[in-house]
C-alpha positions as CSV (number, residue, x, y, z in Angstrom):
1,X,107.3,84.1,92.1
2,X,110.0,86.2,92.6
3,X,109.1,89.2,90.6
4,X,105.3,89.0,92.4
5,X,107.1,89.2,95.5
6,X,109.1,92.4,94.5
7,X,105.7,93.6,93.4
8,X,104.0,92.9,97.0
9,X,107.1,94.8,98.5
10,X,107.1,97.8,96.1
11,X,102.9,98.1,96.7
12,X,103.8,97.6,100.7
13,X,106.8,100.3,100.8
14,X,104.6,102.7,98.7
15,X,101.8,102.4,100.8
16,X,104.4,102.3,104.1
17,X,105.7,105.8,102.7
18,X,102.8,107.0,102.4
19,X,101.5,106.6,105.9
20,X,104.5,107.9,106.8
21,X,104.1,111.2,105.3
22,X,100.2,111.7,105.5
23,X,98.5,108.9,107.9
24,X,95.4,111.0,107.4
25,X,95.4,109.8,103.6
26,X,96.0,106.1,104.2
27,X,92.7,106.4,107.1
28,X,90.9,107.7,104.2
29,X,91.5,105.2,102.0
30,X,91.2,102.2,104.6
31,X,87.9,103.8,105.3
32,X,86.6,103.7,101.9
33,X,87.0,99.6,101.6
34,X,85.4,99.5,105.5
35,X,82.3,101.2,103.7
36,X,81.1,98.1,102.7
37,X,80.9,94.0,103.6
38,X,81.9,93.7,99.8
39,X,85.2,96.2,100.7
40,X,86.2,94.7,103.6
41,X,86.6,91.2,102.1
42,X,88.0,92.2,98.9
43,X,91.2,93.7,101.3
44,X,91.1,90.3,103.3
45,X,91.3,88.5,99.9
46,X,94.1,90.9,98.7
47,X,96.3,90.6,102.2
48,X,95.8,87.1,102.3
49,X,97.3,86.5,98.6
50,X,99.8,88.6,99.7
51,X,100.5,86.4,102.4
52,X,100.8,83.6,99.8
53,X,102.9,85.3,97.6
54,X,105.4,85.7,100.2
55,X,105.4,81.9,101.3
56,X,105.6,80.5,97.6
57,X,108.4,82.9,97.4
58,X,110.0,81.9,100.7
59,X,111.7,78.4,98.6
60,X,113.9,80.9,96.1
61,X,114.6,83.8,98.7
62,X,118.0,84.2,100.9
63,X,115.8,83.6,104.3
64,X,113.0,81.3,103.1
65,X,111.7,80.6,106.6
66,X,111.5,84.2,107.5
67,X,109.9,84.6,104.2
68,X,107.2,82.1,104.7
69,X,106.3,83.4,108.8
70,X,106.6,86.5,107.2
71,X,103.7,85.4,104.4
72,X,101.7,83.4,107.3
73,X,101.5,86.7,109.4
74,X,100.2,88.3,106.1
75,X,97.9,85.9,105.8
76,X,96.6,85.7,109.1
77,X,95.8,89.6,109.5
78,X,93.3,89.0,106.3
79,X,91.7,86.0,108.0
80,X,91.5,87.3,111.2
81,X,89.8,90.7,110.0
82,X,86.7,88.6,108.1
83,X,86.1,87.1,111.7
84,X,86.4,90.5,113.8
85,X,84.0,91.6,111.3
86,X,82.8,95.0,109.5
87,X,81.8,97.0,112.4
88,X,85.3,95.9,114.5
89,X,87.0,96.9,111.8
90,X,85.7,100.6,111.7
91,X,85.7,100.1,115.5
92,X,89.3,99.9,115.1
93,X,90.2,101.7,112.7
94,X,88.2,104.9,114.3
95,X,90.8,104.0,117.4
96,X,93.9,104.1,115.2
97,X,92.7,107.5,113.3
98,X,93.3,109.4,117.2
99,X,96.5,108.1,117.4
100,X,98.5,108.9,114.1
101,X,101.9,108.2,116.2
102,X,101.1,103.9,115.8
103,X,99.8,104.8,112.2
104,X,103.1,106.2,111.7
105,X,104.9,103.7,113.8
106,X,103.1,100.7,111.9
107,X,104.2,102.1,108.7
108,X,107.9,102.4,109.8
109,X,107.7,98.8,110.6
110,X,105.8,97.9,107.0
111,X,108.2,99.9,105.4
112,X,111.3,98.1,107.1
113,X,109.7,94.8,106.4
114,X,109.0,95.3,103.1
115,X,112.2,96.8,102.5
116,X,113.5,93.2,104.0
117,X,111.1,91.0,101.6
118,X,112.6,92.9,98.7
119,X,116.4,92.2,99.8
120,X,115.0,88.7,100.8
121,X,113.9,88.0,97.1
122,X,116.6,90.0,94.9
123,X,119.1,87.1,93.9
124,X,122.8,86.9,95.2
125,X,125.6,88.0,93.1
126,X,127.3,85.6,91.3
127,X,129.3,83.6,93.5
128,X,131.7,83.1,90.4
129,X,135.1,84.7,90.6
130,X,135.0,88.1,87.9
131,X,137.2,87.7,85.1
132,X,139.5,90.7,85.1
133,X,139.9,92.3,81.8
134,X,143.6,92.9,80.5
């Protein structure tokens, strides 16, 4: 679970990099999946295995309870957009395209959290004393 976790946090910190650089792109993609009903629960589905990713990774990880709030939060912004709905979504999403400061701001914090889940998954190194070589 470990490695799908590193996988979640490299697709996050791409992504968070990304907005970073050119919010304008990341609108434009977001607003291709809002095109649809179909679109819209396909990224709900994704976030939401995400989410679980992160919690069945949260036993093996250095902070497993940070992990797992970290999943449920995950989780809970895919569930919560199927119930806002398809024209919320755009709604919002229209409202975050004027203010590209909190797109860029949101993908600082992505990136910072992602960069976290990564840390939080990579094992420890060996707690064994090294063996000097002569």
């Amino acid at each position: 679970m470990r490695i799908a976790a590193l996988l979640v946090a490299l697709f996050t910190i791409v992504v968070s990099i990304v907005g970073i650089i050119s919010p304008d792109s990341v609108t434009t993609f977001r607003r291709l999946y809002f095109a649809t009903s179909g679109g819209l629960y396909a990224a709900c589905a994704v976030r939401v295995a995400m989410g679980l990713v992160l919690i069945l990774a949260g036993s093996s990880s250095r902070w497993p309870r940070t992990l797992r709030v970290l999943g449920a939060v995950v989780c809970l912004q895919g569930i919560a957009a199927t119930f806002f709905g398809l024209e919320r979504a755009r709604a919002i999403l229209e409202w975050e395209a004027m203010h590209t400061v909190l797109l860029r701001a949101g993908a600082v914090v992505a990136l910072a959290t992602s960069g976290f889940v990564a840390f939080a998954v990579t094992k420890r190194p060996s707690e064994e004393p090294r063996k000097v070589a002569h």
